[in-house]
KELUM-347919 format. One record per residue: x, y, z of N, C-alpha, C in turn; residue number from 1. Coordinates in pm, whole numbers. Example, Ala and Ser with C-alpha at 12.3 -4.5 7.8 and 13.67 -1.06 7.14 Angstrom:
! residues 2
+--------+--------+--------+--------+---------+--------+--------+--------+--------+-----+
|  neast | nnorth |    nup | caeast | canorth |   caup |  ceast | cnorth |    cup |   k |
+--------+--------+--------+--------+---------+--------+--------+--------+--------+-----+
|   1319 |   -569 |    780 |   1230 |    -450 |    780 |   1320 |   -330 |    780 |   1 |
|   1285 |   -225 |    708 |   1367 |    -106 |    714 |   1290 |      3 |    787 |   2 |
+--------+--------+--------+--------+---------+--------+--------+--------+--------+-----+
***
This chain:
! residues 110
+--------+--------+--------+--------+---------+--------+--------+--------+--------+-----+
|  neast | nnorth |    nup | caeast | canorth |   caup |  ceast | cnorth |    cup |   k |
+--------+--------+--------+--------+---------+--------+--------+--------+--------+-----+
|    114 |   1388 |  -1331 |    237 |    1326 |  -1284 |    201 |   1200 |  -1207 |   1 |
|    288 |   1105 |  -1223 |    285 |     964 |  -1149 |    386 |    979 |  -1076 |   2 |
|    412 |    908 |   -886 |    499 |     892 |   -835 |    485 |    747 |   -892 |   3 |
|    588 |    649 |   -836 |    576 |     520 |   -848 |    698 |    476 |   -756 |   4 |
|    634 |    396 |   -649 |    756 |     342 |   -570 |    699 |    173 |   -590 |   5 |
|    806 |     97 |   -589 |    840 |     -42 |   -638 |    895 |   -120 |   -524 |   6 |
|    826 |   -222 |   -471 |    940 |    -329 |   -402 |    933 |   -277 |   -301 |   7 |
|    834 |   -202 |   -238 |    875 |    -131 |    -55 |    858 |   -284 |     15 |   8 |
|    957 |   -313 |     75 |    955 |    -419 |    178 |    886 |   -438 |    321 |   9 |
|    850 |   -422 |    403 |    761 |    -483 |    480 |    713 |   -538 |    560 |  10 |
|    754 |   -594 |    709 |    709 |    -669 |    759 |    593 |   -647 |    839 |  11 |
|    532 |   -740 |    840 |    376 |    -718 |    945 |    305 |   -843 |    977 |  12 |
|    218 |   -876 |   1046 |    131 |    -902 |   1099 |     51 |   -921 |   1018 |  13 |
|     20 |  -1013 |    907 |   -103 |   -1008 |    833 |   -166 |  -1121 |    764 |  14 |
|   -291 |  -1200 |    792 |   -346 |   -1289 |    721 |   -474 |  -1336 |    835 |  15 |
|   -570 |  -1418 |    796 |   -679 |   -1509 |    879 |   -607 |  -1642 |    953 |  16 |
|   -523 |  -1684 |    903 |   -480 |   -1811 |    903 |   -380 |  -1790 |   1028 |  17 |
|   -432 |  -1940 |   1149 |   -289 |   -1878 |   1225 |   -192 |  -1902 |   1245 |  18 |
|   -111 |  -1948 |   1139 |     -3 |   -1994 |   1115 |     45 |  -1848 |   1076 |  19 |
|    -36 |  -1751 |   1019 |    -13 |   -1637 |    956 |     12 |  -1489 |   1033 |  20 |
|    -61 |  -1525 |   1140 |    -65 |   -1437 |   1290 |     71 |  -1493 |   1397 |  21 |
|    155 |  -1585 |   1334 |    247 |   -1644 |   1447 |    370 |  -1532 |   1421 |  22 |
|    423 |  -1513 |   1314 |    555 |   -1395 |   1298 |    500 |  -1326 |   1195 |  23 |
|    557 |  -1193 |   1180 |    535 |   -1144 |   1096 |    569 |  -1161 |    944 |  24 |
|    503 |  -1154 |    838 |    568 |   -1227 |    688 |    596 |  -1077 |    598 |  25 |
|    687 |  -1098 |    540 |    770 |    -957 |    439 |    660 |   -962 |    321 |  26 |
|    610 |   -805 |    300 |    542 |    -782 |    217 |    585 |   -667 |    147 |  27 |
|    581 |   -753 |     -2 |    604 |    -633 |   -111 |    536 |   -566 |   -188 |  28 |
|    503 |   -432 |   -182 |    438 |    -310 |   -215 |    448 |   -261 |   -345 |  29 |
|    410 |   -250 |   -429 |    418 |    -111 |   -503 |    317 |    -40 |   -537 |  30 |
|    311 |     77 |   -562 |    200 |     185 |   -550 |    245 |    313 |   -655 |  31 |
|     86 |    325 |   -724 |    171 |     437 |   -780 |     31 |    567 |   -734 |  32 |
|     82 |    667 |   -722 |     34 |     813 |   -703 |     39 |    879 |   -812 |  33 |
|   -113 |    905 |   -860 |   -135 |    1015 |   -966 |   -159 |   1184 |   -914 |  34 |
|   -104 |   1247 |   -960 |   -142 |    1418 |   -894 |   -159 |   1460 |  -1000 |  35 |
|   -216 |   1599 |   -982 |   -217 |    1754 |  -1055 |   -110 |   1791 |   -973 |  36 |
|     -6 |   1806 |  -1102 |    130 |    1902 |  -1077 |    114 |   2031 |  -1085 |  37 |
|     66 |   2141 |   -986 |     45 |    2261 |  -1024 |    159 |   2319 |   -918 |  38 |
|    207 |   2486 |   -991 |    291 |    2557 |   -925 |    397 |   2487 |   -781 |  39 |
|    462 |   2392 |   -840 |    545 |    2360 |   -803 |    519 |   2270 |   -647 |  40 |
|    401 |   2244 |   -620 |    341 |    2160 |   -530 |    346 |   2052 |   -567 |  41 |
|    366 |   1942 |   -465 |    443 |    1791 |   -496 |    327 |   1723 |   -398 |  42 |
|    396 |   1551 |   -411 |    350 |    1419 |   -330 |    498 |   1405 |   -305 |  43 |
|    530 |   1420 |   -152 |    629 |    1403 |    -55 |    609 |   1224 |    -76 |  44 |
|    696 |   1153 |   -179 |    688 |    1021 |   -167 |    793 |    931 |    -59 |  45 |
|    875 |   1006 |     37 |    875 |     984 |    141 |    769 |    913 |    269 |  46 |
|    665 |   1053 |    267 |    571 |    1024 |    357 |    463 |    966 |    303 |  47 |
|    444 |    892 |    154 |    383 |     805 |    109 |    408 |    680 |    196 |  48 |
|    571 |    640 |    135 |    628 |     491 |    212 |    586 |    491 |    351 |  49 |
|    630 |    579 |    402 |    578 |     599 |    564 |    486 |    562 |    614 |  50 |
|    348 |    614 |    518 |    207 |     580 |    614 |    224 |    429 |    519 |  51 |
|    237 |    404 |    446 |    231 |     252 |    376 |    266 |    170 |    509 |  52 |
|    392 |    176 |    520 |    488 |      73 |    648 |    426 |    114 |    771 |  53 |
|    397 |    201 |    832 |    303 |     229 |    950 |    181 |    184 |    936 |  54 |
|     35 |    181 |    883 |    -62 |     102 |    830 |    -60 |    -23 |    808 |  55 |
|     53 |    -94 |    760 |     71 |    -232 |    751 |    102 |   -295 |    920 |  56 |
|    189 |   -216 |    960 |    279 |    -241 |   1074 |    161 |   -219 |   1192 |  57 |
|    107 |   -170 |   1181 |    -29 |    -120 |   1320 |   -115 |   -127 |   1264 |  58 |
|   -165 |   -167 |   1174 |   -307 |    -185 |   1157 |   -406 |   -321 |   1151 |  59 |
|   -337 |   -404 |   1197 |   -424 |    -578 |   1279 |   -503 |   -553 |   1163 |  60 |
|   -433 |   -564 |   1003 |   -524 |    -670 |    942 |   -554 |   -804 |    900 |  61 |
|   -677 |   -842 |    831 |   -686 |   -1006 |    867 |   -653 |  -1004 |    707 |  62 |
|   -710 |   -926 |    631 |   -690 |    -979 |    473 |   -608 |   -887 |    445 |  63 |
|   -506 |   -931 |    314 |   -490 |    -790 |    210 |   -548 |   -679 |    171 |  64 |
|   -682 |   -718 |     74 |   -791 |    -650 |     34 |   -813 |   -511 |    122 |  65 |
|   -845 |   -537 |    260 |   -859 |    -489 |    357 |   -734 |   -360 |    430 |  66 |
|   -637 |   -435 |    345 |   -537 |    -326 |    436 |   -487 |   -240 |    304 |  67 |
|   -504 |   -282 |    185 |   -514 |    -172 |     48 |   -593 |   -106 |     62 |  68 |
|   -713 |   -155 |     79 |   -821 |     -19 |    113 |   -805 |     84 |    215 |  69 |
|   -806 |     57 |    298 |   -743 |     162 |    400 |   -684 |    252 |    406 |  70 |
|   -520 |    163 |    339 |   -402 |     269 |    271 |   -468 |    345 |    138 |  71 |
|   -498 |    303 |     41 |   -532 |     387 |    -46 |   -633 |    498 |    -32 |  72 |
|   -732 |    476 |     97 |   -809 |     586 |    119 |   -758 |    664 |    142 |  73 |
|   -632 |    616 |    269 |   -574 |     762 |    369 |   -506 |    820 |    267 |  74 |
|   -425 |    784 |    196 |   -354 |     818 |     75 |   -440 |    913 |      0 |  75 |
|   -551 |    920 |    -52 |   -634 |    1013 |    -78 |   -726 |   1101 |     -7 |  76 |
|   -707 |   1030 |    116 |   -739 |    1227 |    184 |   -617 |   1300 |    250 |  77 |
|   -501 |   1259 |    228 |   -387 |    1355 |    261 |   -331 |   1462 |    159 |  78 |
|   -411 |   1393 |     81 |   -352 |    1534 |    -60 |   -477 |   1530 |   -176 |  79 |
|   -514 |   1653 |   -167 |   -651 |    1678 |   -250 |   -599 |   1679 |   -398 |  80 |
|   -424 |   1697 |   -393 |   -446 |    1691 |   -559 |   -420 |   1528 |   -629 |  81 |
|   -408 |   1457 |   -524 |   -412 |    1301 |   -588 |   -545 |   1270 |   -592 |  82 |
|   -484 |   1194 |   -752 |   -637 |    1182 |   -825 |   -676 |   1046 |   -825 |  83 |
|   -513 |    992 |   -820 |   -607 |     860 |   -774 |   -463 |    734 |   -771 |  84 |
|   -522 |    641 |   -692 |   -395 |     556 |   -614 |   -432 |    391 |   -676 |  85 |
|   -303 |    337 |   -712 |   -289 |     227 |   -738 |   -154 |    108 |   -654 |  86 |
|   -235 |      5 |   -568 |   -172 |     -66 |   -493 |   -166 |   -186 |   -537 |  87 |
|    -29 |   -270 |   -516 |    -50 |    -350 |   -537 |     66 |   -473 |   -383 |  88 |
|     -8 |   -548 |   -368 |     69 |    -625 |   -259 |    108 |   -763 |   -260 |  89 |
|    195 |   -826 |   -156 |    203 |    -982 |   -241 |    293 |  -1002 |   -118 |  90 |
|    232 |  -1096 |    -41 |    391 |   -1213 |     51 |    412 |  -1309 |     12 |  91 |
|    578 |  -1234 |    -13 |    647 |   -1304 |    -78 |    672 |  -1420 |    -33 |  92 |
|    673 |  -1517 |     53 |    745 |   -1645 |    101 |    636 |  -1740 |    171 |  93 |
|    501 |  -1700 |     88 |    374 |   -1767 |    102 |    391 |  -1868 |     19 |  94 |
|    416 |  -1881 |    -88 |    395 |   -1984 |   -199 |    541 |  -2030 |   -243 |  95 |
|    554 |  -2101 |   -277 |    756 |   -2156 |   -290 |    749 |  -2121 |   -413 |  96 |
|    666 |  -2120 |   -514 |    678 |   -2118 |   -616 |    609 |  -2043 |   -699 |  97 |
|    509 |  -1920 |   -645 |    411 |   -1816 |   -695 |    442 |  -1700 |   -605 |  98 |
|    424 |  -1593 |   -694 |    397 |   -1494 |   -627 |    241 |  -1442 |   -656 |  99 |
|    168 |  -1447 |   -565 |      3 |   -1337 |   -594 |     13 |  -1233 |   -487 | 100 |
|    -62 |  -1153 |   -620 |    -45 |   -1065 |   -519 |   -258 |   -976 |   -578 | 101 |
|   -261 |   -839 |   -436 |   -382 |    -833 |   -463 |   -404 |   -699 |   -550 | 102 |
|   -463 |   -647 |   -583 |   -457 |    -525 |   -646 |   -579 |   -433 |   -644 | 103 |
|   -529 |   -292 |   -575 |   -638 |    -200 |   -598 |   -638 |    -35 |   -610 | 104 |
|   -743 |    -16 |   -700 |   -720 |     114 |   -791 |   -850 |    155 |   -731 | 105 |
|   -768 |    283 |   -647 |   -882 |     405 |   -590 |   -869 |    498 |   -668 | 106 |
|   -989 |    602 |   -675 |   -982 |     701 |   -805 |  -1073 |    853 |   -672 | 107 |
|   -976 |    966 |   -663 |  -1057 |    1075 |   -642 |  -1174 |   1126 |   -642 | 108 |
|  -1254 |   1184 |   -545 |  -1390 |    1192 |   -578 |  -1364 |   1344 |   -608 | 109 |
|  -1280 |   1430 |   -596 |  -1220 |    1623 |   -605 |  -1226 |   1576 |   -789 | 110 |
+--------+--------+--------+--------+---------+--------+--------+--------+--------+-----+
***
């Protein structure tokens, strides 16, 4: 089973640059969660979004790269049956005319 949440919105604290450290800039998320669906045991994708927006929101990072990794680790040690996590991020109102964004695919070591 895949969760997949799209478009989680965002604000935080995040970049090197300090024009980038002056307000916080809206960042858009999506992530998807792979599990073993067994006997009716789930991924509460509630408390997915949650630690996403809390981690972004408190966690003083300087890069992207840096704050996907993080999230996608904790994301895989809160539930032994996710097998493996795909992030992807992007601020939006960085570029007038691009959106980039960064991308990263953690995979279970269970």
């Amino acid at each position: 089973m895949t969760i997949e949440l799209r478009e989680l919105r965002v604000e935080a604290l995040i970049g090197v640059e300090e024009f980038e450290r002056q307000r916080p800039q809206v960042l858009s998320i999506d992530c998807d969660v792979e599990y073993d669906y067994k006997g009716g045991k789930h991924i509460d994708y509630v408390a997915v979004r949650e630690l996403i927006g809390y981690e972004l929101k408190n966690g003083k990072f300087g890069l992207l790269e840096d704050a996907l990794s993080a999230i996608a680790n904790k994301l895989l040690q809160i539930n032994t049956a996710i097998s493996s996590v795909r992030l992807s991020i992007c601020k939006i109102h960085l570029l007038p005319d691009t959106r980039v964004s960064i991308v990263v695919l953690r995979l279970s070591n269970n």
